[in-house]
N, C-alpha and C positions, 0 to 999 in steps of 0.2 A: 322249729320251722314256722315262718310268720304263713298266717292263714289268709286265701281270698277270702275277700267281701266281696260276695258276688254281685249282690245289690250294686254295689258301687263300680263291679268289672260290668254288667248290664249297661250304666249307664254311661261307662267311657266309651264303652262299644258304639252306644247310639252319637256320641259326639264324636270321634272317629268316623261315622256315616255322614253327620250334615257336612265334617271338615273338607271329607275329599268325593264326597259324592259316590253313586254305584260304581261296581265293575266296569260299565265300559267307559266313566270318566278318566279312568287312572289312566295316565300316560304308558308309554312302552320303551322298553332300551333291551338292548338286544344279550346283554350282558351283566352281570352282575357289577364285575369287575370294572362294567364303563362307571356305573354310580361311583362307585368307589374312589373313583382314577376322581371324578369330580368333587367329591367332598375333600380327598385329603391337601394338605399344603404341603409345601415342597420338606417342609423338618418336622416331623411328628413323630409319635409314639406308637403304634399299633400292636393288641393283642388277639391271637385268632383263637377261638374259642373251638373246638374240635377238629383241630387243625388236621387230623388224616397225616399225611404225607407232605408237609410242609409245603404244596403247591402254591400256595398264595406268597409265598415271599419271592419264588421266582418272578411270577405279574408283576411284582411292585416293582422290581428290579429291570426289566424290560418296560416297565412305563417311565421310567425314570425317578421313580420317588426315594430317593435319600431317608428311608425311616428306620428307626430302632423296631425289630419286629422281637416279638416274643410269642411262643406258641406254646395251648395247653388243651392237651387231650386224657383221657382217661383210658384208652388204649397204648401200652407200651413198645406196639409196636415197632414205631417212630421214636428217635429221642424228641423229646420234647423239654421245655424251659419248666413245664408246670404241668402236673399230675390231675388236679385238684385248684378249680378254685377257690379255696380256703388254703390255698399254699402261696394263692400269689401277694404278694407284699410291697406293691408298685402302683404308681397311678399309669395309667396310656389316656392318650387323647379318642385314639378309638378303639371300638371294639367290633370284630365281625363273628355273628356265629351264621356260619350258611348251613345251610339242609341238617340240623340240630335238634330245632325245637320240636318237628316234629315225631323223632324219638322218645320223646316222655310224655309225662302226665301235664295238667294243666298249673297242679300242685307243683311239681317240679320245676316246670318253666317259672314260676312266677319268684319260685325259690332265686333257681338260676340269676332270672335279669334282675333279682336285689342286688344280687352280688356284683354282678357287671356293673349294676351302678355306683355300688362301692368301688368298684377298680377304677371308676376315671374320672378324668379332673373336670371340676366345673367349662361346659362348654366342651365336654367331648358328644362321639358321637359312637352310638352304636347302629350296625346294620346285620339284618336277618333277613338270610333269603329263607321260604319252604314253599311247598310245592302249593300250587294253587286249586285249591278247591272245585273251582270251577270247569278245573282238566282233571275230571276222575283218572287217568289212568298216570297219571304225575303221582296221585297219593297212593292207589291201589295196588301199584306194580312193584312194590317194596313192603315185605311181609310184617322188618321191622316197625314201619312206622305205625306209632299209638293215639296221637292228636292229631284230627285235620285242624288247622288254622285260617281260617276266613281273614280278609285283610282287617275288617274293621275292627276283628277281635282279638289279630293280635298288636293291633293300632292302639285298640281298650286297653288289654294286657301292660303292654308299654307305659304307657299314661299312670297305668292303678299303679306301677312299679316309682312312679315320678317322672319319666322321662315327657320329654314333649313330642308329640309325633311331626316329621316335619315334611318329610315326602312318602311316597308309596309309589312304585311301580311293578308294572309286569310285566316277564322276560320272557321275551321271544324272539329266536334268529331263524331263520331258515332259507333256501335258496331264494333267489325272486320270483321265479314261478310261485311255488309252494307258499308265498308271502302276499303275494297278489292274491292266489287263489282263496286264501284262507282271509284275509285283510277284507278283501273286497266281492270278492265273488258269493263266498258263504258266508259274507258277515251276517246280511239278514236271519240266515236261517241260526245262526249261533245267538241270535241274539233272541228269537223264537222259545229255542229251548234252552236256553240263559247254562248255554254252554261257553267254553272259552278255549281258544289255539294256545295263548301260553300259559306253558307249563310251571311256571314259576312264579313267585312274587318277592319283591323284595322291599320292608319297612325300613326307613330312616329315621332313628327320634335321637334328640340330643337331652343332654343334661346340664337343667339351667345352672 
């Protein structure tokens, strides 16, 4: 297992921070799946990375995208294309792991996205959603999860891995009422006690 340099994940963290600025710079989409639907091209590759129940290939399919999907989980639940990433033996253009990372260690993640970057070709793209720091109750209300991940660090993470960090957003949909009120009416005070509405974030980095 290759080891963090933490010294050097410190410092990608902090260039991760001047690249996209605090919490309340980062943009918003309501979706994970809108990113997504924008990164990819109409003939790609894509491998989902704890794929659960295959639900991402139906999205891509209702969006329109024509791609070769392949999915790989460590639960057998689901048939899945791949067990183990050490079993896939294929490049893809992308890679999604959503709500993933923060199931393991930071050792493990860092294990993980080597390997993802081995699975894809120069100029692919990996995306990871996980819950956002800044809505305790997004990390805390799942007994499983072991890492909180802050944007800028797992922005660092990505980077120490090779990858280039290239967007960052955070997800939030809710009625209009509830979007207003939270958007605008409470924004001051969320921003007081450097709270946040959404629940989620989601990193974009590619590989040069």
């Amino acid at each position: 297992m290759k080891k963090i340099n933490w010294s050097e994940l410190f410092q990608k963290r902090n260039d991760a921070k001047k690249q996209f600025g605090d919490l309340w710079k980062l943009p918003i989409a309501p979706r994970y799946h809108v990113i997504l639907d924008r990164e990819l091209d109409k003939q790609q590759s894509l491998l989902e990375v704890g794929a659960g129940a295959r639900g991402l290939k139906d999205k891509l399919s209702k969006m329109g995208h024509q791609i070769r999907y392949k999915s790989m989980d460590i639960d057998r639940t689901h048939e899945h294309d791949y067990y183990d990433l050490d079993e896939v033996d294929e490049k893809f253009d992308v890679i999604c792991m959503f709500e993933i990372i923060e199931h393991i260690t930071p050792e493990q993640a860092y294990e993980m996205l080597n390997k993802c970057f081995a699975c894809l070709n120069p100029g692919g793209k990996i995306l990871i959603t996980t819950p956002n720091i800044y809505h305790p109750p997004g990390f805390l209300r799942d007994a499983t999860h072991i890492t909180p991940w802050c944007y800028d660090e797992l922005a660092g993470m990505s980077a120490l891995v090779g990858f280039k960090p290239k967007a960052i957003f955070r997800l939030y949909k809710d009625s209009l009422f509830k979007a207003f009120m939270r958007r605008v009416v409470f924004y001051p005070l969320f921003r007081v006690l450097n709270l946040d509405f959404a629940p989620q974030i989601i990193v974009v980095a590619e590989k040069p």
